[in-house]
C-alpha positions in Angstrom: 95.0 104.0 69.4 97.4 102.8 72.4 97.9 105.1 74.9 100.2 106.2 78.1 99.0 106.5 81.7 101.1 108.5 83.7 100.8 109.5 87.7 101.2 113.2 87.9 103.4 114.5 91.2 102.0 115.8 94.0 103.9 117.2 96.9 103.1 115.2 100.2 101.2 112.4 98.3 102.9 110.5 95.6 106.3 109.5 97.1 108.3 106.0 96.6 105.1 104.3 99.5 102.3 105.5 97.6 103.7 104.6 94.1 104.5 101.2 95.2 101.5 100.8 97.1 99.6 101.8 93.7 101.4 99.4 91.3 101.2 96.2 94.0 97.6 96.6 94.4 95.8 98.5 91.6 98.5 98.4 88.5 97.5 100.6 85.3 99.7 103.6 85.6 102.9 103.1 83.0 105.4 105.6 84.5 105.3 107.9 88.0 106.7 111.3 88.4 108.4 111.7 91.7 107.0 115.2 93.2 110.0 117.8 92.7 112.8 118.5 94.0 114.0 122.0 95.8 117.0 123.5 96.5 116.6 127.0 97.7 119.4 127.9 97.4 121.7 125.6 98.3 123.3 122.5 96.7 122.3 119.9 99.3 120.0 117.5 98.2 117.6 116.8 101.7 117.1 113.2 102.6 113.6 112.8 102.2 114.5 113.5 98.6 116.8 111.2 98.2 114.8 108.2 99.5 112.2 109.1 97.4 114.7 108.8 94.5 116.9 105.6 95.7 116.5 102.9 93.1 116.1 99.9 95.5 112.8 102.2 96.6 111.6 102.0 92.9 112.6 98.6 91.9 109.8 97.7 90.2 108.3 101.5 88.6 109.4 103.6 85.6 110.2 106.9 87.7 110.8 110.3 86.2 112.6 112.9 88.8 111.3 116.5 88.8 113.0 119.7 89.5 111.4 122.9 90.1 114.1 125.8 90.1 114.8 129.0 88.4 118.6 128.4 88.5 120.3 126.6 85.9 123.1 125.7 88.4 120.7 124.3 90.5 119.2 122.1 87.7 122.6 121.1 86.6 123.2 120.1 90.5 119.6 118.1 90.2 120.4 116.9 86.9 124.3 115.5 87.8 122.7 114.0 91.1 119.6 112.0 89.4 122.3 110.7 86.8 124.6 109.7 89.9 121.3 107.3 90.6 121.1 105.8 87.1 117.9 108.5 85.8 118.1 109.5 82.4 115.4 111.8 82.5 114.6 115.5 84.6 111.6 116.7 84.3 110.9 120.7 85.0 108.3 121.7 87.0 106.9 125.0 85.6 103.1 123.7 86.7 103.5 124.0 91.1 100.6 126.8 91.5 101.1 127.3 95.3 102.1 131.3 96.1 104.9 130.3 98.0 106.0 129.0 95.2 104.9 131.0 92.4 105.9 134.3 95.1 109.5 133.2 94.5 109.2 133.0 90.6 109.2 129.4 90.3 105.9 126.8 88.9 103.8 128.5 86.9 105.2 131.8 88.2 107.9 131.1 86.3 105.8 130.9 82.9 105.5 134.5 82.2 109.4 134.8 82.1 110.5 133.6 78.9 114.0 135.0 78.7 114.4 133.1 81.9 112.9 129.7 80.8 115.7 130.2 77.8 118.5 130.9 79.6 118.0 128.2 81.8 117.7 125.5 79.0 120.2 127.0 77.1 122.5 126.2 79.5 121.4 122.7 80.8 121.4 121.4 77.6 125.0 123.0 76.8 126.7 121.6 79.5 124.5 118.3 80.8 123.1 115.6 78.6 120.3 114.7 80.6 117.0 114.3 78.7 115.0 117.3 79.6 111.0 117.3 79.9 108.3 119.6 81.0 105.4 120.0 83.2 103.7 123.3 83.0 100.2 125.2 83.5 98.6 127.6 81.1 100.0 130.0 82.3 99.9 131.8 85.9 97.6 134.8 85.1 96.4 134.3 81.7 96.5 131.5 79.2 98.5 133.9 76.6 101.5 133.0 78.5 102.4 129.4 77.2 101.9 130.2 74.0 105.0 132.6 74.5 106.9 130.1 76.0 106.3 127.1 73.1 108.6 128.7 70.6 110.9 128.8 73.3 110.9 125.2 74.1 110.6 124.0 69.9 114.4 125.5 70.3 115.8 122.2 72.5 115.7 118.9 72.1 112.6 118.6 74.9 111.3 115.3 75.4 107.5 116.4 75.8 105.9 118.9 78.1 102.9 117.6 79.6 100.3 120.6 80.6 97.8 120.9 83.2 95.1 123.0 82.0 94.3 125.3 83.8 96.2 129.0 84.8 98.1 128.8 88.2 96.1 131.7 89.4 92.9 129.1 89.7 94.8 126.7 92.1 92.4 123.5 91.8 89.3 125.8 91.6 87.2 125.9 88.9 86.9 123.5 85.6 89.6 123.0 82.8 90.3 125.0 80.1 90.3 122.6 77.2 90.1 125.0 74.7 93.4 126.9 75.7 94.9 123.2 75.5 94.2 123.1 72.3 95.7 126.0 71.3 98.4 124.7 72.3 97.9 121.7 70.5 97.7 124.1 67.2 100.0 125.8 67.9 103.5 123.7 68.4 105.2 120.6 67.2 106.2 119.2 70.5 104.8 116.3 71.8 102.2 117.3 74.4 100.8 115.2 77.5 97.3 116.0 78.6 96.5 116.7 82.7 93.7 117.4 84.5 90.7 116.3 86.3 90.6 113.1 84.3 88.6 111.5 87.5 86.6 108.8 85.9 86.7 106.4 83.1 83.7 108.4 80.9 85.7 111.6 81.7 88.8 109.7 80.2 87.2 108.9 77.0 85.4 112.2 76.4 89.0 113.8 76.5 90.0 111.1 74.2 87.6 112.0 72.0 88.5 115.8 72.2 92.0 115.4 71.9 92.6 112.5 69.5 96.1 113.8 68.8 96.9 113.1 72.5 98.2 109.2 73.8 100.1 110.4 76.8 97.5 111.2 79.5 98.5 112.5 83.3 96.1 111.4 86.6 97.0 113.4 89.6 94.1 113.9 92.4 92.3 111.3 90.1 94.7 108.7 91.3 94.5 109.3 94.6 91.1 109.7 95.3 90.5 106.4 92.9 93.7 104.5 93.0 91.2 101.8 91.3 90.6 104.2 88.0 94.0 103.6 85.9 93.5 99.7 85.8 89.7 100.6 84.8 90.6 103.1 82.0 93.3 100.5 81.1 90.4 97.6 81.3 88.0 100.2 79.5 85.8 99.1 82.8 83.2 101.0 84.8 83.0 98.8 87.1 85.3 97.9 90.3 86.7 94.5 91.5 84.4 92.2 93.3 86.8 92.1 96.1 87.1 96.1 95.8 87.2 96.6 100.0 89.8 94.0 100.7 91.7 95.7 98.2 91.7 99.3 99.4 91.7 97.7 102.9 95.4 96.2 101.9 96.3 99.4 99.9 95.8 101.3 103.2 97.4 99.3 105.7 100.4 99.1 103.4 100.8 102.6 103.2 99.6 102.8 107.0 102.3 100.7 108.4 105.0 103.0 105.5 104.0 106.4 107.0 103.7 104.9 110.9 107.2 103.4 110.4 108.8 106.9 108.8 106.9 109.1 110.4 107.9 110.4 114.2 104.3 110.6 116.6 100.5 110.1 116.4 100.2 113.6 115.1 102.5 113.0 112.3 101.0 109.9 111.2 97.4 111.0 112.1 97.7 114.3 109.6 99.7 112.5 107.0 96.4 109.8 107.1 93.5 113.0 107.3 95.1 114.2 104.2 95.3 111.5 102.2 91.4 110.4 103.0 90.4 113.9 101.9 91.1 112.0 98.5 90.5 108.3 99.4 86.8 109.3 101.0 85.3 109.7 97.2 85.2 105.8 96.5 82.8 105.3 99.3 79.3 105.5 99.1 78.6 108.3 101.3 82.2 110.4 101.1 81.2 113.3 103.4 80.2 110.8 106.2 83.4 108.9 105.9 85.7 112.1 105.9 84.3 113.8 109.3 84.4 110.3 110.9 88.1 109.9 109.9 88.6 113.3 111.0 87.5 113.4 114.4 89.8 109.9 115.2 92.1 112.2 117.4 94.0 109.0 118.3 95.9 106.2 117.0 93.5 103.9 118.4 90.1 106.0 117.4 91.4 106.3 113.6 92.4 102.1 112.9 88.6 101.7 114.6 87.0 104.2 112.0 88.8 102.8 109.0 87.9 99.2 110.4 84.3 100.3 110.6 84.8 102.5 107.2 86.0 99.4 105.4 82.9 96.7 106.9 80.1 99.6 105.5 82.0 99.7 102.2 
């Protein structure tokens, strides 16, 4: 059965660098979701945004915008402005489970509120022809919640809603719930996308094998912490490159030299780096030992001599 890699957004991760970077190096993911955009409040779309969005940024990548709102005129504002760019395509982030974001009834807080969810389509689709898809959670408190909201969505012309499974309550913590997904599976004709903690290529075929309806399938922390894993699933490959250093080693100076050209000051640059080798620090041997050494390069200098020294140990 062919299948459908996707790279699932994450805030402060996957923007335009990190998706190019991905596809020049590694390859394997079909289409990228830019991490959402937010309004509150008022119609101004900010300019990180819209450099993240800018078609020269994304020549060479199938990107799908997100929204996450609770305001049809702010979707509609999203939705003219990613149309403006040439996007056919909004996808709806009902997923985020951050409280400040959930606090202000938006992500998966916004699951629990049906009459809100249909209010809100009902008037995007009455009055914009963008193609509308989802990406959602469980649920925020309880899994009982998407299975409200299904019906709902079987009411527009929704282009697929792709679910992470777990509840927003849990954050990242604890395991998936793969029997809620497939309730939701039983329960609704729209085409679903599976997400979450698909971190390895035996943990991809496993949820193959449990969900043999599925053939869209979303990485998010997967990716980041093994950019190598799509082209491996894709490969049906356990094993990495031969040259697998020299190609993280580009990977990283690529998006090094992005983030130190964007970003204003060592500190910046320096936290935007720590974060993203929380992730990266898995694909070495001995991850724990490589994340407090990157951590305590307090400088410019001290961090490029800790990846240097990262890279020779493998």
């Amino acid at each position: 059965m062919s299948y459908t890699l996707l790279s699932s957004p994450l805030q402060g991760f996957t923007d335009f660098r990190f998706r190019n970077a991905v596809n020049k190096y590694f390859g394997g993911i079909d289409t990228y979701y830019a991490p959402y955009i937010r309004l509150n409040g008022k119609l101004v779309i900010k300019s990180s945004y819209q450099r993240d969005l800018l078609p020269e940024n994304n020549a060479n990548l199938e990107v799908i915008p997100q929204v996450i709102t609770n305001d049809a005129d702010e979707f509609l504002f999203v939705a003219k402005y990613v149309q403006e760019l040439g996007y056919k395509e909004l996808n709806w982030n009902l997923g985020c489970p951050y409280p400040m974001v959930t606090k202000s009834g938006m992500g998966s807080g916004l699951i629990c509120n049906t009459q809100k969810i249909n209010t809100i389509l009902d008037k995007v689709h009455s009055e914009s022809d963008i193609i509308v898809s989802m990406k959602m959670r469980l649920g925020y408190e309880n899994t009982e919640e998407i299975l409200q909201v299904l019906p709902i969505l079987e009411n527009y012309p929704i282009k697929n809603v792709a679910i992470h499974a777990r509840i927003g309550k849990q954050l990242y913590n604890g395991g998936v719930n793969l029997d809620a997904f497939q309730q939701c599976v039983d329960a609704t004709k729209l085409k679903l996308y599976y997400n979450g903690d698909i971190t390895s290529v035996a943990k991809f075929h496993e949820m193959q094998e449990r969900f043999p309806s599925i053939d869209h399938w979303m990485i998010g922390r997967g990716l980041i912490a093994d950019p190598f894993l799509p082209s491996m699933i894709k490969n049906n490959s356990k094993e990495y490159p031969s040259n697998k250093m020299e190609l993280f080693s580009d990977f990283h100076d690529t998006l090094y030299a992005g983030y130190s050209e964007s970003l204003s000051g060592a500190t910046h640059i320096l936290l935007k780096m720590h974060h993203l080798w929380e992730y990266f620090s898995v694909i070495f041997s001995n991850p724990h030992k490589v994340h407090k050494k990157i951590k305590k390069a307090k400088s410019i200098r001290n961090y490029e001599q800790a990846v240097r020294e990262i890279i020779k140990e493998g």
